[in-house]
C-alpha positions in Angstrom: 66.1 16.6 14.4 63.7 17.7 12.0 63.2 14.5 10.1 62.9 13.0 13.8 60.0 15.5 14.1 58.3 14.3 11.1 58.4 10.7 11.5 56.9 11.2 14.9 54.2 13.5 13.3 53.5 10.9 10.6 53.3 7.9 12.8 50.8 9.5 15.5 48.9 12.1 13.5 48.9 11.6 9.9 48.2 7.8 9.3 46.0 7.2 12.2 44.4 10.2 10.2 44.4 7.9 7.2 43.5 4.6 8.8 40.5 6.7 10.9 39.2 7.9 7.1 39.5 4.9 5.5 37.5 3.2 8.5 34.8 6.0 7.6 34.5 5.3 4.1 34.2 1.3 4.2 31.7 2.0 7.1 29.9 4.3 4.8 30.1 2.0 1.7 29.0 -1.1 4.0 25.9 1.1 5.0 24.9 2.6 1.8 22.4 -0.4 0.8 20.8 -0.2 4.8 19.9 3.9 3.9 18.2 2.9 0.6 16.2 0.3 2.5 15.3 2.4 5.1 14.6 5.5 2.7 12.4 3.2 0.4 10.1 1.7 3.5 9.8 5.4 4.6 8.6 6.6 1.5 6.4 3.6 0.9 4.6 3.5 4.2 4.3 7.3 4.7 4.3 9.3 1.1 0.6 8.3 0.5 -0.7 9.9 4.3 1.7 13.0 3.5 -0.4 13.8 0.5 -3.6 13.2 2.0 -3.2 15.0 4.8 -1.9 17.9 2.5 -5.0 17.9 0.9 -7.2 18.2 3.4 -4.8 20.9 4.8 -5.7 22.6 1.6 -2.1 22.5 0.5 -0.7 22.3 -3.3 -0.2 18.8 -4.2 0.7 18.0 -7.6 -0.5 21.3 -9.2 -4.1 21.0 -8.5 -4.7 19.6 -5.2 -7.9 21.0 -3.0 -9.7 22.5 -6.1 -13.7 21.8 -6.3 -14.2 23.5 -9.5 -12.5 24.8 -12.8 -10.3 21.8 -14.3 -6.7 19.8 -14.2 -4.7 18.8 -16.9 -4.1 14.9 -16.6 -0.9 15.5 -17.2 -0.1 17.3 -14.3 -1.5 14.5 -11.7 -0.6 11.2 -10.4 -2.3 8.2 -11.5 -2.4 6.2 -8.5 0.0 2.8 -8.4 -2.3 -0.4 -7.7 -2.4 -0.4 -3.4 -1.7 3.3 -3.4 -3.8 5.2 -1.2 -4.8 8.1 -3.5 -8.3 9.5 -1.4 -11.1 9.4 1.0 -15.0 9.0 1.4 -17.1 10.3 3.6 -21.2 10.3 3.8 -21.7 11.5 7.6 -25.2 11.2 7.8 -24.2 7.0 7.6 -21.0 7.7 9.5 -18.7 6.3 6.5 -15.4 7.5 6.2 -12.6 5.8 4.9 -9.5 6.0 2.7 -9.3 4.5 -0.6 -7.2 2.6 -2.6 -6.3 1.8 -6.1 -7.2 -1.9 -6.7 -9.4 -4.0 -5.3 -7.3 -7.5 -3.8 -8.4 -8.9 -0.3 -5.1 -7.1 1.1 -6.6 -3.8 -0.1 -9.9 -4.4 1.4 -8.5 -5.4 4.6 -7.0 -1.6 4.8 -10.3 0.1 3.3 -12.4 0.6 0.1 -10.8 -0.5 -3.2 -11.3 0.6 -6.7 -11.6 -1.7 -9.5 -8.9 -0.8 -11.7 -10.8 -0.7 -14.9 -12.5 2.1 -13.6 -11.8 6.0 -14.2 -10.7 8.8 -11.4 -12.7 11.5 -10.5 -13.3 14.2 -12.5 -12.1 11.6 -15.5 -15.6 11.2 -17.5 -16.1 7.6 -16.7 -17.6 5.0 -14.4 -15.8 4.3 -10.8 -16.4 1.2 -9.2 -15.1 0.6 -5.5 -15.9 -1.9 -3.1 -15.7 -2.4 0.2 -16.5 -5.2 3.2 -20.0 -4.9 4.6 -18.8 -5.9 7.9 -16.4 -3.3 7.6 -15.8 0.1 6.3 -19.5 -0.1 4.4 -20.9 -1.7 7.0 -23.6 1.8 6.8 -23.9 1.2 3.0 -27.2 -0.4 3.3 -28.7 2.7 5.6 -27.6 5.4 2.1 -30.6 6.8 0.6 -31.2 8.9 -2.2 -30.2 12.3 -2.0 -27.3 11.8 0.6 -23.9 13.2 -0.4 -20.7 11.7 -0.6 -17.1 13.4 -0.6 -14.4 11.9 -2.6 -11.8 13.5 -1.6 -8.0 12.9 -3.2 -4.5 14.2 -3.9 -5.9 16.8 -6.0 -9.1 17.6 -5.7 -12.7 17.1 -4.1 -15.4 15.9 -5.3 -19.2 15.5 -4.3 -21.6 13.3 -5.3 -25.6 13.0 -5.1 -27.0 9.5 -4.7 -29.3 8.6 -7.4 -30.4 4.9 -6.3 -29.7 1.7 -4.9 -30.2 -1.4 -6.5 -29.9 -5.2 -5.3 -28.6 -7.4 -8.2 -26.5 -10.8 -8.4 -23.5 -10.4 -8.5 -22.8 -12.1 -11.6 -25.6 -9.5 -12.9 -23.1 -7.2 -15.7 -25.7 -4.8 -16.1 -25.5 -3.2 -12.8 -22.4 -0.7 -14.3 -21.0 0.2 -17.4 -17.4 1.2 -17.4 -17.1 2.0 -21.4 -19.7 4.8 -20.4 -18.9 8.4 -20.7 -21.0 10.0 -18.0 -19.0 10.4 -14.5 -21.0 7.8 -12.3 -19.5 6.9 -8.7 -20.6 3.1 -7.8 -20.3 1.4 -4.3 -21.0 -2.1 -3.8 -20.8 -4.7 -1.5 -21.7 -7.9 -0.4 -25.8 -8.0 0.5 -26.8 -9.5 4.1 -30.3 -11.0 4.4 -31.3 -11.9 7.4 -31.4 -15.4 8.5 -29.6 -15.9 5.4 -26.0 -14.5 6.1 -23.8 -13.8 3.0 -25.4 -14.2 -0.3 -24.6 -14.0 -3.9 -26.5 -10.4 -4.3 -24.7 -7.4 -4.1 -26.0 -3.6 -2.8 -25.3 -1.3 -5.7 -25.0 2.9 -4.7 -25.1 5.2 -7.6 -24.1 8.8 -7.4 -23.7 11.8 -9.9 -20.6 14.4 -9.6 -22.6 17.6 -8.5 -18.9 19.4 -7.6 -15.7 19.0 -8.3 -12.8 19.5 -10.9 -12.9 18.1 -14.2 -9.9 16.2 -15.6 -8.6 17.4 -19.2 -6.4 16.1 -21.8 -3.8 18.8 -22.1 -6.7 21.5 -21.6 -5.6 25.0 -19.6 -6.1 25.0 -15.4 -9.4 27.5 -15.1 
């Protein structure tokens, strides 16, 4: 009787247990390369707007995010992945304001400004070169004057700079920026429109000087 019992109990509990887990785990197994797919578009599409919007929320992002002053070790920030969105201007007496991008392809322009990848970061000591469309996001460049401010802000820090001039140059004209130079210099460009002319091969060049804003150090102490 009791060996009756137990064959009844393993034939309509125990191995429809089995078969039921097994199911489970080839289901899981089968599904396992889906969840990486879906975890990697995820991250790819939204990890760039979390940090941003961390940053203007004032929150901590990598160790030095919404400072304006004192200084960041380099080590302790991410350097941007080319077509990673890694800040923002803003000049809102010309009504720009738009996110940024390392690298400057035609698919980054399409999304915003771009930054020549030669160039340094903020706070970094060097020359920064970004573009952008003037029928786009700097469709305002041409209205900048001396004086104005702009905000860079990014994932771990903001910055302001002063403009200093404007200049119109061709735009196979090499002297209009200097990335080998150590002085922080922020330079917008874009294409020049003359009237009756459309499009040309001139470009508007903005210069602006860092007046605020953290600087970056090579394994120097957080202020």
């Amino acid at each position: 009787m009791n060996w009756f019992r137990l064959q009844k109990t393993l034939r309509y509990v125990y191995i429809p247990l089995i078969y039921i887990m097994l199911g489970v785990g080839a289901v899981y197994l089968a599904l396992t390369p889906v969840f990486g797919y879906i975890t990697t578009f995820t991250n790819l599409f939204f990890s760039n707007s979390a940090k941003l919007e961390e940053t203007l929320t004032g929150a901590v992002v990598d160790g030095g995010n919404g400072r304006n002053e004192g200084s960041i070790d380099l080590a302790d920030i991410h350097w941007p992945d080319y077509g990673e969105e890694y800040g923002k201007l803003e000049c809102s007496r010309i009504g720009i304001d738009v996110p940024v991008y390392w690298g400057d392809s035609n698919q980054v322009l399409r999304s915003g400004a771009g930054t020549f990848i030669g160039s340094g970061l903020p706070g970094d000591q060097g020359t920064m070169l970004i573009s952008a469309h003037n029928t786009t996001f700097f469709a305002t460049l041409d209205q900048i004057q001396p004086g104005d401010i702009v905000t860079f802000t990014t994932t771990y820090g903001v910055y302001e700079y002063q403009i200093t001039e404007t200049k119109v140059l061709h735009k196979n004209d090499y002297s209009a920026f200097d990335l080998l130079q150590e002085r922080e210099q922020l330079v917008l460009y874009t294409c020049y429109h003359i009237p009756g002319q459309g499009v040309t091969s001139y470009r508007l060049y903005v210069y602006g000087d860092r007046i605020s804003g953290p600087d970056l150090v090579d394994g120097g102490a957080v202020q």
